[in-house]
PQR file of N, CA, C, O and H, with PARSE charges and radii, in Angstrom:
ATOM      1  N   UNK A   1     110.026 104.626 121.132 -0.4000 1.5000
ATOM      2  CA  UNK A   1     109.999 104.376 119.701 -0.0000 2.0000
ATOM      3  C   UNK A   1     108.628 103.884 119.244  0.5500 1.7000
ATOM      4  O   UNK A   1     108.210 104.319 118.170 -0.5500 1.4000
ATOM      5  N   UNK A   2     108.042 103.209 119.792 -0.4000 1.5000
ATOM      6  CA  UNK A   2     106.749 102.239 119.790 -0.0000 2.0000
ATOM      7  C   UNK A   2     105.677 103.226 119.426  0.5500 1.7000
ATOM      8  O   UNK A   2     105.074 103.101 118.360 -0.5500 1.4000
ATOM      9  H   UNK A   2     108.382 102.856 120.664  0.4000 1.0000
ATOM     10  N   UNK A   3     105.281 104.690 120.681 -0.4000 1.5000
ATOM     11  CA  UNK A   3     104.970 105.490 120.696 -0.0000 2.0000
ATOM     12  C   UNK A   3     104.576 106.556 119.214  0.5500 1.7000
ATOM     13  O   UNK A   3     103.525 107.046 118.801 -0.5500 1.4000
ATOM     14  H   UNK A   3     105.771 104.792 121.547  0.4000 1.0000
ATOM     15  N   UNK A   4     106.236 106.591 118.651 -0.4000 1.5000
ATOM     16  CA  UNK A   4     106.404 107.306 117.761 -0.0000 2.0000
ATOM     17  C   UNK A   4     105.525 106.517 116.509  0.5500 1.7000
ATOM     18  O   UNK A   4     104.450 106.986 116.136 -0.5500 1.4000
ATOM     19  H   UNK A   4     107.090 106.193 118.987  0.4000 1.0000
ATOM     20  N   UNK A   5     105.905 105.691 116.108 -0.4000 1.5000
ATOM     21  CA  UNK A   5     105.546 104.868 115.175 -0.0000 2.0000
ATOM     22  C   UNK A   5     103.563 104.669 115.481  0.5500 1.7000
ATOM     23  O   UNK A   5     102.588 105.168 114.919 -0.5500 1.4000
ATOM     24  H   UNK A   5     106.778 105.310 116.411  0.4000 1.0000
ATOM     25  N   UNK A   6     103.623 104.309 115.910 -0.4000 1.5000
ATOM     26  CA  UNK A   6     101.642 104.500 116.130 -0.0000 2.0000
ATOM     27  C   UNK A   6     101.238 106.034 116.107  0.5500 1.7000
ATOM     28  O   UNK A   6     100.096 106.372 115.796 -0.5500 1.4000
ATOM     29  H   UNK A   6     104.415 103.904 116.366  0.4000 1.0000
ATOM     30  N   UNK A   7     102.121 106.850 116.413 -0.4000 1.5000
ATOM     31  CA  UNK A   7     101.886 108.294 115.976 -0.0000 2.0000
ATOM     32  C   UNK A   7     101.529 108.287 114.213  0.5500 1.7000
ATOM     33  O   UNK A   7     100.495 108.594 113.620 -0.5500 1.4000
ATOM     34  H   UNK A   7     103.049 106.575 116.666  0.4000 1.0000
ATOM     35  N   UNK A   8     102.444 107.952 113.865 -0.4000 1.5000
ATOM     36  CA  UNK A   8     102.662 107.665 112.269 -0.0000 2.0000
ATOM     37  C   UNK A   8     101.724 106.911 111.655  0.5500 1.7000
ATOM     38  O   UNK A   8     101.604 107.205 110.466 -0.5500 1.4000
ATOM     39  H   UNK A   8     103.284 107.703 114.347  0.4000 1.0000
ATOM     40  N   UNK A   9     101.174 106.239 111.950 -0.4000 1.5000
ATOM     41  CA  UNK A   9     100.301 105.041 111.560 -0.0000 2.0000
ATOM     42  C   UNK A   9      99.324 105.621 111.557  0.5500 1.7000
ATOM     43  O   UNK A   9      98.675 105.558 110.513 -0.5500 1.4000
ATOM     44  H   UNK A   9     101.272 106.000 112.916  0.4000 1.0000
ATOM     45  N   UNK A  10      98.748 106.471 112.737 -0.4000 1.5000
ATOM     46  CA  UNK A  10      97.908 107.392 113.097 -0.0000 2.0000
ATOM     47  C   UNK A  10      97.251 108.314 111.861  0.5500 1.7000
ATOM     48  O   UNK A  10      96.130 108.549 111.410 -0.5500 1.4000
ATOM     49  H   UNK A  10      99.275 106.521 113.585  0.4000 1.0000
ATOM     50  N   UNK A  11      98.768 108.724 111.569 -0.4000 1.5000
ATOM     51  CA  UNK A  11      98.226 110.241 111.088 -0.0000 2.0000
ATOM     52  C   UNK A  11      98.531 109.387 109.008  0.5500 1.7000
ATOM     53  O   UNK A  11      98.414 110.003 107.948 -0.5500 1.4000
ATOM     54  H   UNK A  11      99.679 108.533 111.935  0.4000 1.0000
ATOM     55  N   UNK A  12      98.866 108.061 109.184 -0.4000 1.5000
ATOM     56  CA  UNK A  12      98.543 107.903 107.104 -0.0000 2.0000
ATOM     57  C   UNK A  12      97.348 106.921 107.144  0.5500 1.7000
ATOM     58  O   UNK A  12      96.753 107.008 106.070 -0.5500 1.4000
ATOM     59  H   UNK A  12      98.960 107.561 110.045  0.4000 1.0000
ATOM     60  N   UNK A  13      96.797 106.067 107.925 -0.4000 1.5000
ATOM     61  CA  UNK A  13      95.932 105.604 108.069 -0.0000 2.0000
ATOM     62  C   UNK A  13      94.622 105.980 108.838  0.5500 1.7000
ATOM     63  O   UNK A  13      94.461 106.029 110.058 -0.5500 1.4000
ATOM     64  H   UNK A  13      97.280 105.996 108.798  0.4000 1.0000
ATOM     65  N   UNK A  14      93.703 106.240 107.811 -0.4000 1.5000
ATOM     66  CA  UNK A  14      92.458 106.783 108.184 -0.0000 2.0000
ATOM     67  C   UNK A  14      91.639 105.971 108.858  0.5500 1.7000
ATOM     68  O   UNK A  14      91.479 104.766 108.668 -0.5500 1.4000
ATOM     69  H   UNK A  14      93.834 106.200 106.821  0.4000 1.0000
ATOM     70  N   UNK A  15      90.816 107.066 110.121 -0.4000 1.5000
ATOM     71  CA  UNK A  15      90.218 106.194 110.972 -0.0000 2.0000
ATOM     72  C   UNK A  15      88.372 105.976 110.342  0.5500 1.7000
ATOM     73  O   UNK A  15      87.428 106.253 111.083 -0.5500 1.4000
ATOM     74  H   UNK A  15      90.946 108.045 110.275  0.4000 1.0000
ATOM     75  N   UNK A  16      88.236 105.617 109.361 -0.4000 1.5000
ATOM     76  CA  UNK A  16      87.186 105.332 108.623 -0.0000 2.0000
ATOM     77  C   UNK A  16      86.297 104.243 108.995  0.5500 1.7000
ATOM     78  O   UNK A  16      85.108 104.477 108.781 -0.5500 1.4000
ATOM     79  H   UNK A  16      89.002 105.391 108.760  0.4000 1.0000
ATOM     80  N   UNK A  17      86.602 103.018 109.542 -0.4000 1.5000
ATOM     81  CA  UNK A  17      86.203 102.344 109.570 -0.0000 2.0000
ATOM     82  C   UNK A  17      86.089 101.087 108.644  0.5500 1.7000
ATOM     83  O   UNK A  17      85.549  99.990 108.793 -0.5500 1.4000
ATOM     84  H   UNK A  17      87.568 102.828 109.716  0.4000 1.0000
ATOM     85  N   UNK A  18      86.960 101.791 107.411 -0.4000 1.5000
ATOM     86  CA  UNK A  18      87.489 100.352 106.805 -0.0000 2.0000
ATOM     87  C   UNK A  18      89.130 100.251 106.828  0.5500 1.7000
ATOM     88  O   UNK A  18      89.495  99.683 105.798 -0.5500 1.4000
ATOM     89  H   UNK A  18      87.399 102.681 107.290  0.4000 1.0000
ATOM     90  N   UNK A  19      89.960 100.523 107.455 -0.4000 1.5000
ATOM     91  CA  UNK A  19      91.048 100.394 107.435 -0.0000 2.0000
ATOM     92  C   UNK A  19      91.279  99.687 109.144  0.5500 1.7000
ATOM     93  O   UNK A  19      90.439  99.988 109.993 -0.5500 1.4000
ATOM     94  H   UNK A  19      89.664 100.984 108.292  0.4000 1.0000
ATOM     95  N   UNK A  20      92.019  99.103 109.385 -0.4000 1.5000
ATOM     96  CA  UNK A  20      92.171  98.540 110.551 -0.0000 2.0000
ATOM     97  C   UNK A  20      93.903  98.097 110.590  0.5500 1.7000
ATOM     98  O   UNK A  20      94.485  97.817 109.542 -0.5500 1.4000
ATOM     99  H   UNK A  20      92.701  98.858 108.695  0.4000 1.0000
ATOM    100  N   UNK A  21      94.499  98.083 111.726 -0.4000 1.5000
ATOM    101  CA  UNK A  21      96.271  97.829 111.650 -0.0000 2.0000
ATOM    102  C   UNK A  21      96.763  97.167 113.093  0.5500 1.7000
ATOM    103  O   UNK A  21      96.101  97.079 114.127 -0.5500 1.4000
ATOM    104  H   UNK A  21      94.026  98.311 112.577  0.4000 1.0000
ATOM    105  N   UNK A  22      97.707  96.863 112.925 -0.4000 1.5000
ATOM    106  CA  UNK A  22      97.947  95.831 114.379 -0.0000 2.0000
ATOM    107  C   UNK A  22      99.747  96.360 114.035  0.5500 1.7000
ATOM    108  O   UNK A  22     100.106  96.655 112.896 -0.5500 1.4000
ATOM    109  H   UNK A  22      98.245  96.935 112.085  0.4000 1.0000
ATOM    110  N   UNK A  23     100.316  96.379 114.764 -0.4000 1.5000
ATOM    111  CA  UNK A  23     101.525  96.667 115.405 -0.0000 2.0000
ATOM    112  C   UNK A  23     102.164  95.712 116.384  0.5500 1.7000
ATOM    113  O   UNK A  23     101.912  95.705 117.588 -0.5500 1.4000
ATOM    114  H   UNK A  23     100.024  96.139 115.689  0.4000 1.0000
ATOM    115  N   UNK A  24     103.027  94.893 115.762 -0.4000 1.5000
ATOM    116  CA  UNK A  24     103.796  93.931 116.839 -0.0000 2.0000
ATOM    117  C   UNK A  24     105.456  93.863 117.094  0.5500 1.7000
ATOM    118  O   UNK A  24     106.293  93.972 116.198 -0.5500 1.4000
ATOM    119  H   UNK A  24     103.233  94.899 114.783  0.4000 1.0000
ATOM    120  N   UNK A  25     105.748  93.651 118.562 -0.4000 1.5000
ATOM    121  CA  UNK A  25     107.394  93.808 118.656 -0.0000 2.0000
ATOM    122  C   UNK A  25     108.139  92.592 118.058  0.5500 1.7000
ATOM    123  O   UNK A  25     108.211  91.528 118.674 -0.5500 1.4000
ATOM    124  H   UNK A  25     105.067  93.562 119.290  0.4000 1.0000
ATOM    125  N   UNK A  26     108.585  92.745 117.075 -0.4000 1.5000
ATOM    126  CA  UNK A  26     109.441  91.293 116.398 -0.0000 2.0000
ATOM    127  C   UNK A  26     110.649  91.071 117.235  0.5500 1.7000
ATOM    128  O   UNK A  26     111.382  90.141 116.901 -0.5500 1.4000
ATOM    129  H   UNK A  26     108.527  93.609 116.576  0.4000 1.0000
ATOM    130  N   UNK A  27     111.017  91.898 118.438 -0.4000 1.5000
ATOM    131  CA  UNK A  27     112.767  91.628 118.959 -0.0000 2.0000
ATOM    132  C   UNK A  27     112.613  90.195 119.048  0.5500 1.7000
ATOM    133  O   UNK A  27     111.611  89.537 119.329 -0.5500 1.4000
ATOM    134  H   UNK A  27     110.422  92.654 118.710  0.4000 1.0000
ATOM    135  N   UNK A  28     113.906  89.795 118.729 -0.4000 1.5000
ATOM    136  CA  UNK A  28     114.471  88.424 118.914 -0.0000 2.0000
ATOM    137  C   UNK A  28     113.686  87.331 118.539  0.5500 1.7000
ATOM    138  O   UNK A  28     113.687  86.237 119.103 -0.5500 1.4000
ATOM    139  H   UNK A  28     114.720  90.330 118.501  0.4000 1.0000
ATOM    140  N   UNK A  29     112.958  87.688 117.486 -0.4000 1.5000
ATOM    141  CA  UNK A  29     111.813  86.525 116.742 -0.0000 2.0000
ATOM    142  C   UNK A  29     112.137  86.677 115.127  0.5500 1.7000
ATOM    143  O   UNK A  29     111.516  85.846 114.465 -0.5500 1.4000
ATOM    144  H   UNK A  29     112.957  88.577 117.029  0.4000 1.0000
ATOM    145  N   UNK A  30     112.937  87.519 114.392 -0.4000 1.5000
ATOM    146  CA  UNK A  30     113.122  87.076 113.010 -0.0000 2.0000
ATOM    147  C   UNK A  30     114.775  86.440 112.737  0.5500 1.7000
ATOM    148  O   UNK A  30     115.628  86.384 113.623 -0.5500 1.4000
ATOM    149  H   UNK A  30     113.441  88.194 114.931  0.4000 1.0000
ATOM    150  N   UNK A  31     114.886  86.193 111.946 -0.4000 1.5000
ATOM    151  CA  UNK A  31     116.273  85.598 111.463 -0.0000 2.0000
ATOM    152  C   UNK A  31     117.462  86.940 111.266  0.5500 1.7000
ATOM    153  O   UNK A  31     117.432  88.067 110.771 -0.5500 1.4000
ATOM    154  H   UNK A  31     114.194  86.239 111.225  0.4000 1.0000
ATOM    155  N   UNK A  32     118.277  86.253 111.825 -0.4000 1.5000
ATOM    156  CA  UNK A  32     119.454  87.614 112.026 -0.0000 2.0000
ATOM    157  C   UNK A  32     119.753  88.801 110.738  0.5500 1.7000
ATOM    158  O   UNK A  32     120.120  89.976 110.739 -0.5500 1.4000
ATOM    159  H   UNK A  32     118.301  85.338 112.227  0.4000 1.0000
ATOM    160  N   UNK A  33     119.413  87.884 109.759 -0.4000 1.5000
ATOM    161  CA  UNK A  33     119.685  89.274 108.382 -0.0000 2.0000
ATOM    162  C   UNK A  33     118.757  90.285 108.645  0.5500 1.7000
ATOM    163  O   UNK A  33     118.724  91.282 107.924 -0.5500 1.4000
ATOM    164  H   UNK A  33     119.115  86.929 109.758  0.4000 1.0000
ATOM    165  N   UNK A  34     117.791  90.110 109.853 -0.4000 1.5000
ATOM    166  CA  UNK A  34     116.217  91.085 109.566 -0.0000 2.0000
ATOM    167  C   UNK A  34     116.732  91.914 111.446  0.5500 1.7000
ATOM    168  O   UNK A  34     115.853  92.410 112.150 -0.5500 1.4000
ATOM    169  H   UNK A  34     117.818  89.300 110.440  0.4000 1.0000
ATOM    170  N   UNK A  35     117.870  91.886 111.790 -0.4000 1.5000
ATOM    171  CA  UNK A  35     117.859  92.084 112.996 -0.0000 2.0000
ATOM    172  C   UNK A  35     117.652  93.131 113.266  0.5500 1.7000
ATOM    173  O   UNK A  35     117.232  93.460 114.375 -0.5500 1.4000
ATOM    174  H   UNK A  35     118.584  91.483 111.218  0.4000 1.0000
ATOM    175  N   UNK A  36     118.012  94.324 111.857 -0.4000 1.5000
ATOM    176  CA  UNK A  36     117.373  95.724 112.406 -0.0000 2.0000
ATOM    177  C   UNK A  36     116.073  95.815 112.480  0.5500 1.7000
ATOM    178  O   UNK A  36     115.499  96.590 113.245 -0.5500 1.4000
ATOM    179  H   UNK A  36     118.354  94.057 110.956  0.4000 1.0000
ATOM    180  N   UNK A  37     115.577  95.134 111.796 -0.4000 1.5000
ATOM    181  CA  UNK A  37     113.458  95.358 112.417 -0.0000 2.0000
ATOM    182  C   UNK A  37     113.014  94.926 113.338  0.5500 1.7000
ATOM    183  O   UNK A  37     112.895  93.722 113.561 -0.5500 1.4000
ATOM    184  H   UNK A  37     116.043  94.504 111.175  0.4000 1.0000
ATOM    185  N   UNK A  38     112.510  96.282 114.424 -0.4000 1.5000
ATOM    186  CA  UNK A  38     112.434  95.510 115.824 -0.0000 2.0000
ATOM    187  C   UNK A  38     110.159  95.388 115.609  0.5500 1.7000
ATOM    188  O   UNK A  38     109.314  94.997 116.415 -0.5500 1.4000
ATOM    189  H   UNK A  38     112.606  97.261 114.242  0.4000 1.0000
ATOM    190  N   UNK A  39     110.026  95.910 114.235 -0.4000 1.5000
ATOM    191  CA  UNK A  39     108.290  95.868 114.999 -0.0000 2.0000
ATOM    192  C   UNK A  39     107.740  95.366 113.513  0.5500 1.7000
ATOM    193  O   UNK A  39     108.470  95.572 112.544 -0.5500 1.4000
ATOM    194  H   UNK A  39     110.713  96.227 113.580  0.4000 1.0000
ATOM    195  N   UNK A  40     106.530  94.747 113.338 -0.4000 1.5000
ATOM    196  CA  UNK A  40     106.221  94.528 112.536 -0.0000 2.0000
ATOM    197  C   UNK A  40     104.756  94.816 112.248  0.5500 1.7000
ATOM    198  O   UNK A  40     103.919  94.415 113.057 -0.5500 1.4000
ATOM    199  H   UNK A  40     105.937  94.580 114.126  0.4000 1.0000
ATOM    200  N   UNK A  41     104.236  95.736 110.741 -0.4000 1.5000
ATOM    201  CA  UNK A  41     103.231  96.177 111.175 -0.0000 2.0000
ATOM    202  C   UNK A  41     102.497  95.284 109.938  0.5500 1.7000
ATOM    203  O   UNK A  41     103.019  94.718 108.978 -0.5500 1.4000
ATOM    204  H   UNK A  41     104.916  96.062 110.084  0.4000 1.0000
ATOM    205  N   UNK A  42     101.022  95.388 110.359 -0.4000 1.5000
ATOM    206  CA  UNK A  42     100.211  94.838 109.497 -0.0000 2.0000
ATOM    207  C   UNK A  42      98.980  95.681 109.257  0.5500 1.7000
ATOM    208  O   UNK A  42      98.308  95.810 110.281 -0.5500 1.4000
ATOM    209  H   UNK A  42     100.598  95.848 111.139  0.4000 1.0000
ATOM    210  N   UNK A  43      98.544  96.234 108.289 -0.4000 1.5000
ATOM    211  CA  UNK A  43      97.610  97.206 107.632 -0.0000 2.0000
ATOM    212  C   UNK A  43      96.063  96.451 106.776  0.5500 1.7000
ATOM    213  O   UNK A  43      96.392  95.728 105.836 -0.5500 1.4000
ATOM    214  H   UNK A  43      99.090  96.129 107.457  0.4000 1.0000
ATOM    215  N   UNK A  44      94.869  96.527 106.951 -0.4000 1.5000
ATOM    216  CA  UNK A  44      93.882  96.171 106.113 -0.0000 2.0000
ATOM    217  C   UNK A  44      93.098  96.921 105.886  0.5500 1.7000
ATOM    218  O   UNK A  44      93.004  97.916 106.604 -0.5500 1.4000
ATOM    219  H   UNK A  44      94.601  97.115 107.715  0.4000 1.0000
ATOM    220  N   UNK A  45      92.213  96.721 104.767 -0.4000 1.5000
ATOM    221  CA  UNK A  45      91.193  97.451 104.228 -0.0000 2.0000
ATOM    222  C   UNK A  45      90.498  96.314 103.964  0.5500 1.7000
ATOM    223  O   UNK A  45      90.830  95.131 103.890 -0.5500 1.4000
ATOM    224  H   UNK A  45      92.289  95.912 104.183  0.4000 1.0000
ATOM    225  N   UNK A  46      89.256  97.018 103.809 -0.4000 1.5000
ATOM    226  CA  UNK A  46      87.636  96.495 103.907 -0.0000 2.0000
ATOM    227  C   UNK A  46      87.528  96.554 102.379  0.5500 1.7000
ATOM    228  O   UNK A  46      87.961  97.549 101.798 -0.5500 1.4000
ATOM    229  H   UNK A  46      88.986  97.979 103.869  0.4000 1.0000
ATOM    230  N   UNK A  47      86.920  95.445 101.629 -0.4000 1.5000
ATOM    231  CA  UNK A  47      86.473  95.081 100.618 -0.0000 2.0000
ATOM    232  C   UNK A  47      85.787  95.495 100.322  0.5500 1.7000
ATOM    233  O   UNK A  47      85.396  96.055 101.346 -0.5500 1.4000
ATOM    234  H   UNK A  47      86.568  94.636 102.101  0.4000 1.0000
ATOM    235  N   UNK A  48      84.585  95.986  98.941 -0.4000 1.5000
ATOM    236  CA  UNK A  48      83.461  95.827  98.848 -0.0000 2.0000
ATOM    237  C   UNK A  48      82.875  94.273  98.949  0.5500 1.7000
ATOM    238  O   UNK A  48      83.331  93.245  98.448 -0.5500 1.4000
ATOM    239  H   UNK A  48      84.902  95.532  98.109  0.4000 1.0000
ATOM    240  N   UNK A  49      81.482  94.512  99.932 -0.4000 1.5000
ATOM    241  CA  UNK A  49      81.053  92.845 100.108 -0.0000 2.0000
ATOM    242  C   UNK A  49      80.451  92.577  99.157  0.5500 1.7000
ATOM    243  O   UNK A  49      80.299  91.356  99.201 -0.5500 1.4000
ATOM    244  H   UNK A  49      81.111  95.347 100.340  0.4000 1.0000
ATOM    245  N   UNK A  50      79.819  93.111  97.959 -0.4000 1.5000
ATOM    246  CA  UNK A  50      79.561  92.490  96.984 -0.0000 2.0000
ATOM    247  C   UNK A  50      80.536  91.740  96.203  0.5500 1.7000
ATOM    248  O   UNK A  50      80.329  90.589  95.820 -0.5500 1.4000
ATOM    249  H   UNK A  50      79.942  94.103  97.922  0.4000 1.0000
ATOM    250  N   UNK A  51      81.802  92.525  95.926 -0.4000 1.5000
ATOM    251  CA  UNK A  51      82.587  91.885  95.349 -0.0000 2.0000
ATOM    252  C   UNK A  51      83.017  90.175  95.863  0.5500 1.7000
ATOM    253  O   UNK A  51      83.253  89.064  95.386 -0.5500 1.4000
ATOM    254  H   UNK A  51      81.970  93.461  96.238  0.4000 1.0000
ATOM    255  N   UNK A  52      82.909  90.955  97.259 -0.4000 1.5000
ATOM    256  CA  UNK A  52      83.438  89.524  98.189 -0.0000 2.0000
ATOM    257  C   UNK A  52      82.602  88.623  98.041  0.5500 1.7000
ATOM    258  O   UNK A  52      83.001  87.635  97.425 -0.5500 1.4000
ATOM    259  H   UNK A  52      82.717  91.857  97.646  0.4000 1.0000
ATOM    260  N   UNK A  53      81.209  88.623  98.522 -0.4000 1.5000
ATOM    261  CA  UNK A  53      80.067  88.153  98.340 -0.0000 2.0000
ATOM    262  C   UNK A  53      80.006  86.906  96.539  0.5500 1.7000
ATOM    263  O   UNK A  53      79.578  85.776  96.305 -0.5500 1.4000
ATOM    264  H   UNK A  53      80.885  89.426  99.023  0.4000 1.0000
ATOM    265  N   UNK A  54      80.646  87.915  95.772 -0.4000 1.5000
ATOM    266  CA  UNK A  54      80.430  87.114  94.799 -0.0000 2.0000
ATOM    267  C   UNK A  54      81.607  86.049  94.452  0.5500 1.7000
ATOM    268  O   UNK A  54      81.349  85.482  93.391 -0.5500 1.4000
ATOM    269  H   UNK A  54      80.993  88.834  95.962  0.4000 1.0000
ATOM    270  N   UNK A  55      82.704  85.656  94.983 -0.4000 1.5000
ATOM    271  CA  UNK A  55      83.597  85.102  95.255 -0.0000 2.0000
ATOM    272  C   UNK A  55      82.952  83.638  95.534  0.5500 1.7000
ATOM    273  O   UNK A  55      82.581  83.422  96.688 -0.5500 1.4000
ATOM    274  H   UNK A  55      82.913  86.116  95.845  0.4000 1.0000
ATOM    275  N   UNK A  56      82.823  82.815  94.751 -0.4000 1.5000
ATOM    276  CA  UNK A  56      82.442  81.043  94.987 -0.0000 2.0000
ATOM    277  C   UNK A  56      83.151  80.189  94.709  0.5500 1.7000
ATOM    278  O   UNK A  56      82.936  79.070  95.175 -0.5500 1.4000
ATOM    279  H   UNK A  56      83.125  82.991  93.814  0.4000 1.0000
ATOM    280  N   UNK A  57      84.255  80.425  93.842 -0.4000 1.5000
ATOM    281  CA  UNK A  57      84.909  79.420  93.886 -0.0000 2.0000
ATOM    282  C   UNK A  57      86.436  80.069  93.443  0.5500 1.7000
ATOM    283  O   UNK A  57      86.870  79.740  92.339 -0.5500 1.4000
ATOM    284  H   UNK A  57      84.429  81.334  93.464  0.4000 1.0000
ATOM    285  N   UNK A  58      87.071  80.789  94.115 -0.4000 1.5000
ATOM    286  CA  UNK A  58      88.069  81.431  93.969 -0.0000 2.0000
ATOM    287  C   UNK A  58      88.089  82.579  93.041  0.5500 1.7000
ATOM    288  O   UNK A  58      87.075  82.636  92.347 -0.5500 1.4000
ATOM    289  H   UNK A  58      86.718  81.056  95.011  0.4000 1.0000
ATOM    290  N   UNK A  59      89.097  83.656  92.801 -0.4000 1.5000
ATOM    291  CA  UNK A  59      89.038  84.960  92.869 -0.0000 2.0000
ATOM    292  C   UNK A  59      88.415  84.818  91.058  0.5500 1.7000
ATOM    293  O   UNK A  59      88.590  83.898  90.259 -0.5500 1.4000
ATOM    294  H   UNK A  59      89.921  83.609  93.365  0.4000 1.0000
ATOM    295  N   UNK A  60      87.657  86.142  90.894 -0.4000 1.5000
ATOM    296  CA  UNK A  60      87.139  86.421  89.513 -0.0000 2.0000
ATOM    297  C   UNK A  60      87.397  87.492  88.971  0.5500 1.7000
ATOM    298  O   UNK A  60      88.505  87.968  89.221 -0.5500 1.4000
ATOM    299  H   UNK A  60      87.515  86.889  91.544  0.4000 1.0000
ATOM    300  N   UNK A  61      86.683  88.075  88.253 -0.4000 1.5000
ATOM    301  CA  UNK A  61      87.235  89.475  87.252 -0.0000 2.0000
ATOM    302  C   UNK A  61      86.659  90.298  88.291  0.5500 1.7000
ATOM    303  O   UNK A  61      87.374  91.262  88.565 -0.5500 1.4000
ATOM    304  H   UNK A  61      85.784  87.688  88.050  0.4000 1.0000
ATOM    305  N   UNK A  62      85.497  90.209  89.008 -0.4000 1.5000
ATOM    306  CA  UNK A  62      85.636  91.658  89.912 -0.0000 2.0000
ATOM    307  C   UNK A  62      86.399  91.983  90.869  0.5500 1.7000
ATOM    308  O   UNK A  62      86.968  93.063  91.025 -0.5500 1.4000
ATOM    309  H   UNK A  62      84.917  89.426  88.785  0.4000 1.0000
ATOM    310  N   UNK A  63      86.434  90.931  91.627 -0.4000 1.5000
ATOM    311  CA  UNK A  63      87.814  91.042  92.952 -0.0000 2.0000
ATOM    312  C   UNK A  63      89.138  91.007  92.108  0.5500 1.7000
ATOM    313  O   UNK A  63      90.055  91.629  92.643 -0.5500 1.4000
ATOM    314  H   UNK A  63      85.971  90.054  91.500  0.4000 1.0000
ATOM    315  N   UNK A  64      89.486  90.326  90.724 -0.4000 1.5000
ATOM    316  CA  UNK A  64      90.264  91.135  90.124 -0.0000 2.0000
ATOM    317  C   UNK A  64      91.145  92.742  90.102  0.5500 1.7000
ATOM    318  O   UNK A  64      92.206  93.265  90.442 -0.5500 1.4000
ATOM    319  H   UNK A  64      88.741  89.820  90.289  0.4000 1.0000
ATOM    320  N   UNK A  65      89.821  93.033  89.430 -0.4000 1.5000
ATOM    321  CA  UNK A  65      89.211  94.470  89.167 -0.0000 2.0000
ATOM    322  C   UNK A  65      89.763  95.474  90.389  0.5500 1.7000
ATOM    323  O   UNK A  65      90.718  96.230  90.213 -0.5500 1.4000
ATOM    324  H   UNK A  65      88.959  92.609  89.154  0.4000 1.0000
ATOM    325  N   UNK A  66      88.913  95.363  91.850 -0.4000 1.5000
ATOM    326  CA  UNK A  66      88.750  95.576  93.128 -0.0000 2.0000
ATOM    327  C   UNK A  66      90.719  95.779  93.532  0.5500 1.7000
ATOM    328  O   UNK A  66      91.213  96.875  93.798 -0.5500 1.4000
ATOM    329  H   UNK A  66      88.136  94.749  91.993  0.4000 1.0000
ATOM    330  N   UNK A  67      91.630  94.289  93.470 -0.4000 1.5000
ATOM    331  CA  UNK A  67      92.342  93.986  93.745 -0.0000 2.0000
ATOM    332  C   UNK A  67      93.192  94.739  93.457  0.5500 1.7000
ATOM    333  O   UNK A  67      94.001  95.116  94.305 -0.5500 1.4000
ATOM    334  H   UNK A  67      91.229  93.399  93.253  0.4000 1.0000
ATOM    335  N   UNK A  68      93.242  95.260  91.864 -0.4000 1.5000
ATOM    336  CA  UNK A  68      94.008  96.035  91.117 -0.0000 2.0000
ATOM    337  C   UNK A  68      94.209  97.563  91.442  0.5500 1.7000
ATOM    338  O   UNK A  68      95.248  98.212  91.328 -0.5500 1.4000
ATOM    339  H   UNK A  68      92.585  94.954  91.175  0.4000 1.0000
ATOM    340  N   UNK A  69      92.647  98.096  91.988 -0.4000 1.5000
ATOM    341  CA  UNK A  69      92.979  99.104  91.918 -0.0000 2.0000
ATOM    342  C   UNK A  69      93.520 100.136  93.719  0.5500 1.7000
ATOM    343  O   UNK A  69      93.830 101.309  93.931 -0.5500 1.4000
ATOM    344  H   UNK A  69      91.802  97.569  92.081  0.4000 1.0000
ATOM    345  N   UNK A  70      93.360  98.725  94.749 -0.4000 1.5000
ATOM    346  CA  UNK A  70      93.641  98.958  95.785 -0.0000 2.0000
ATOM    347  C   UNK A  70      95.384  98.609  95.968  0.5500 1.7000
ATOM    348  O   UNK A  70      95.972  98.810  97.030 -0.5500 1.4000
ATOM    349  H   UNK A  70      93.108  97.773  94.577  0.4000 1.0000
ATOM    350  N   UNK A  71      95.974  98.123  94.874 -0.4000 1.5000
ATOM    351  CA  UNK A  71      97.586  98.434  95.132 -0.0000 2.0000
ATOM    352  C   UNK A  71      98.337  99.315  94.559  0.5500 1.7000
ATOM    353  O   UNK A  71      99.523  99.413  94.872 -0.5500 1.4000
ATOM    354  H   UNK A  71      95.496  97.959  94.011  0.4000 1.0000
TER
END
């Protein structure tokens, strides 16, 4: 199953160099309502560093901006 699923991950997440993902086995580590999810995945993308860069004292209108249009 593990296999399959990193197949998948594979082929919607581009190997670009700003996307990066981690894949972990959750068995017998979440609370029983969640018992059918045995893996848990986690997905990122790369910022622009200017945007980031300009970030001093918590988020502003460009990482706003940035934020908005990456969901």
């Amino acid at each position: 199953m593990q296999d399959e699923i990193v197949e998948l991950i594979h082929k919607a997440i581009p190997d670009d160099g700003d996307h990066i993902w981690g894949l972990a086995d959750l068995s017998g580590l979440l609370n029983q309502r969640f018992a059918g999810y045995s893996y848990g995945i986690s997905i990122g993308k790369r910022l622009d560093d200017t945007v980031i860069a300009s970030i001093i004292k918590g988020a502003n209108m460009e990482y706003y901006r940035l934020y908005t249009v990456l969901i």
